[in-house]
N, C-alpha and C positions, 0 to 999 in steps of 0.2 A: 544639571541641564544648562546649556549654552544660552543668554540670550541674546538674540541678533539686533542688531542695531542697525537704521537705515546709513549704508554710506553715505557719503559728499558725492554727489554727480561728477564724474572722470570729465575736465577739458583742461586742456593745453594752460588756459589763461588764465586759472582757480589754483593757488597754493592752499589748502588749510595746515595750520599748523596743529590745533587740537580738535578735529572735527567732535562735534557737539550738536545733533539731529536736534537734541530738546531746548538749544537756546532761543532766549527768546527775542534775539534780534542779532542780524549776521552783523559784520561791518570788515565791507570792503575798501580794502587799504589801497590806494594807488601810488607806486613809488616817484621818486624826482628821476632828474635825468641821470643817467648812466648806472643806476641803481638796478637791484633786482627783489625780488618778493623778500629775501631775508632778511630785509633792513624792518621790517618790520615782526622777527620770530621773537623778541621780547616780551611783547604785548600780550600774545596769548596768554603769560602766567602774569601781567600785571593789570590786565585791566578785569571788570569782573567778571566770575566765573559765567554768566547767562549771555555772554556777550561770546559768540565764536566770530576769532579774528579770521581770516580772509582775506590775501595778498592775490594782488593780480602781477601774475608773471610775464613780462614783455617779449617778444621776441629777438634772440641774441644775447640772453645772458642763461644762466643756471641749468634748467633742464632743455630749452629751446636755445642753446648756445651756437645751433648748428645752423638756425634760421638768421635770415637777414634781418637788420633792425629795419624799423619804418624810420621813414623821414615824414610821413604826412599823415595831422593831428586827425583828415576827417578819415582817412584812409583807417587809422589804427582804431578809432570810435568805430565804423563801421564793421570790422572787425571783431572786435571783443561785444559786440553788442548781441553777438549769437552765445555769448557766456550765460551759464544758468543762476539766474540770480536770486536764488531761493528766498521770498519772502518770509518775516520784514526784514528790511535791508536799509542801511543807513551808510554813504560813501564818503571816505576820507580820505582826500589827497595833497602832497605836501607839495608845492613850486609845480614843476613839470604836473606830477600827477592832480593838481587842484584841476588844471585845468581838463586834464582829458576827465575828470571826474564832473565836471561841470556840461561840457559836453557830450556824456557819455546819458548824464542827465534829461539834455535834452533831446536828445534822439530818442531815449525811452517813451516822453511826451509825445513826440511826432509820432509814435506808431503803437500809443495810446496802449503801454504795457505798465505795469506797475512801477512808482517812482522810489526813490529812495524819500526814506520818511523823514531826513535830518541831511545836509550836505554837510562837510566840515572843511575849511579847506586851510592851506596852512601853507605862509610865506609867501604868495604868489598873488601881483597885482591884479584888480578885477579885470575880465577882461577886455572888455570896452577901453583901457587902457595899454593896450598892448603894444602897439606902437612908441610907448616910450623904452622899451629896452632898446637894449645894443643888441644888434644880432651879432651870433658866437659861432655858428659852425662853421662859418667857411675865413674865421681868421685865419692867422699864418700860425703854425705849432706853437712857437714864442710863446705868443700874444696869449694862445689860447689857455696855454700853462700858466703864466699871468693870473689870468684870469680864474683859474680855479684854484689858486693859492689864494687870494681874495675871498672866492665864496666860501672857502676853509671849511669844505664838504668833502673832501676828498684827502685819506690819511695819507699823512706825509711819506711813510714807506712805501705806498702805493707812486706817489710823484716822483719819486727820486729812485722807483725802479725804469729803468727803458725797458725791462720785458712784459711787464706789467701794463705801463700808457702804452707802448704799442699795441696789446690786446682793447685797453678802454676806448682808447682816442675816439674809432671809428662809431662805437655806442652812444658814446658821448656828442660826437657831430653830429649823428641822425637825431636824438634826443632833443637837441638845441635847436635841427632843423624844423622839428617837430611846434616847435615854442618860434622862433624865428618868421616861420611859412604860414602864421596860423593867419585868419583874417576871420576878425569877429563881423557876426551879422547881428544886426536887431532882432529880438525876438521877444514874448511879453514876457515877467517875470517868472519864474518856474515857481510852482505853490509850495516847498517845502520852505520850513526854516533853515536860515543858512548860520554857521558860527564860523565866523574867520579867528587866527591865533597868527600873533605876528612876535619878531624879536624886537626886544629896542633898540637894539645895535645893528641892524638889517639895514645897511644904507642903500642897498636896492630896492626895499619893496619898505616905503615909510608907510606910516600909520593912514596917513590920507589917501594909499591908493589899496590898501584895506576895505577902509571906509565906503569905498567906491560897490562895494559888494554890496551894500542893502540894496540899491537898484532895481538886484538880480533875484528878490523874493520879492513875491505877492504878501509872505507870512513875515513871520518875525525875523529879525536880525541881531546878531551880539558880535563884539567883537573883544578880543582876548587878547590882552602884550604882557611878553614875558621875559625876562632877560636874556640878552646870548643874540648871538648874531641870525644869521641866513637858517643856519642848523639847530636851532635850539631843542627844537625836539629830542634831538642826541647830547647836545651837550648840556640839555636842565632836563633829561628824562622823566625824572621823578614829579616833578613839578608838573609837567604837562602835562605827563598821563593823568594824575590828581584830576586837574582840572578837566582832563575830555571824558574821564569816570563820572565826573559831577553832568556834564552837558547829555551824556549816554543814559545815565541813569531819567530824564527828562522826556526822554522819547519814547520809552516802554510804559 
């Protein structure tokens, strides 16, 4: 006898990688810029089995390759904000994605639907500090390769192909326009616990504008540094997953 298992809800902006009906807490991944849902298909077999992972797929890269990327952070929140977000749910987002995962947070409040039970958010300054980056998307190509040999997020055969940057480039400048065009508002703290993870070689996002996220809770806050620059996530894999297994295991 067959037995049937409830699918994962079919939308555009839901990757599962091991759908899991009977876990018992989703966690949606929100990628950085230029990235797509697979940067996160690791997870499903290293973090634990009660946990189904959940990538949100942006427009412009993988199976929406065909669609135009967003340049505009409230544009793409309202947007994905029609995504099914199957309770309980707990939202992880690294640089680019912290923040639509913060904002994606708060819109869920305004229209008084179920929140995520834990935020996590990773490398990316609070955002009441936004204004101290450098805006990226509309430098000159140079500049802008420059600069992503720096955040040493982006593999090198990927950089030193032109057929390849010719296809990202354009991903990449929406994504930054995304993070660039953003303009934070006041608002009261959103009630979940929040856990930041930073690198300690991250010369963009130092420890103190981490810090800056307690703020953004009503509940508790923790903050997590780990070695390894901007990307540490991929480049001390192991390490960090450990420690977001420890933070995950907390919330159920």
């Amino acid at each position: 006898m067959l037995i049937q298992t409830e699918a994962p809800p079919v939308n555009q902006w839901l990757h599962y990688f091991k759908p899991n009906p009977k876990a018992s807490l989703r966690l949606f991944c929100f990628p950085y810029a230029g990235a797509n849902a697979m940067v996160y298909r690791s997870w499903a077999d290293k973090l634990p089995s009660h946990i189904e992972v959940v990538a949100i797929q942006l427009p412009g890269r993988g199976k929406r390759r065909q669609e135009r990327p967003l340049t505009s952070l409230s544009k793409l929140v309202d947007l994905l904000g029609s995504a099914p977000l199957k309770e309980p749910f707990a939202f992880f987002g690294h640089s680019m994605g912290a923040l639509v995962a913060f904002e994606l947070a708060r819109l869920l409040r305004r229209e008084r639907r179920a929140l995520p039970l834990h935020l996590f958010i990773s490398s990316r300054s609070a955002p009441q500090l936004n204004s101290c980056h450098r805006p990226l998307h509309n430098l000159p190509t140079s500049e802008l390769m420059q600069e992503l040999n720096q955040l040493d997020g982006t593999p090198r055969e990927v950089l030193e192909h032109p057929e390849l940057m010719e296809m990202m480039l354009p991903i990449l400048r929406a994504d930054f326009s995304i993070c660039d065009t953003y303009e934070y508002s006041q608002a009261a703290p959103l009630p979940c616990p929040i856990s930041a993870f930073g690198g300690f070689q991250d010369a963009d996002v130092p420890r103190q504008n981490l810090e800056a996220w307690r703020v953004q809770t009503s509940s508790s806050f923790t903050l997590r540094m780990l070695p390894g620059k901007h990307f540490f996530l991929h480049s001390n894999e192991t390490l960090f997953l450990n420690m977001l297994a420890i933070q995950l295991r907390l919330v159920i």
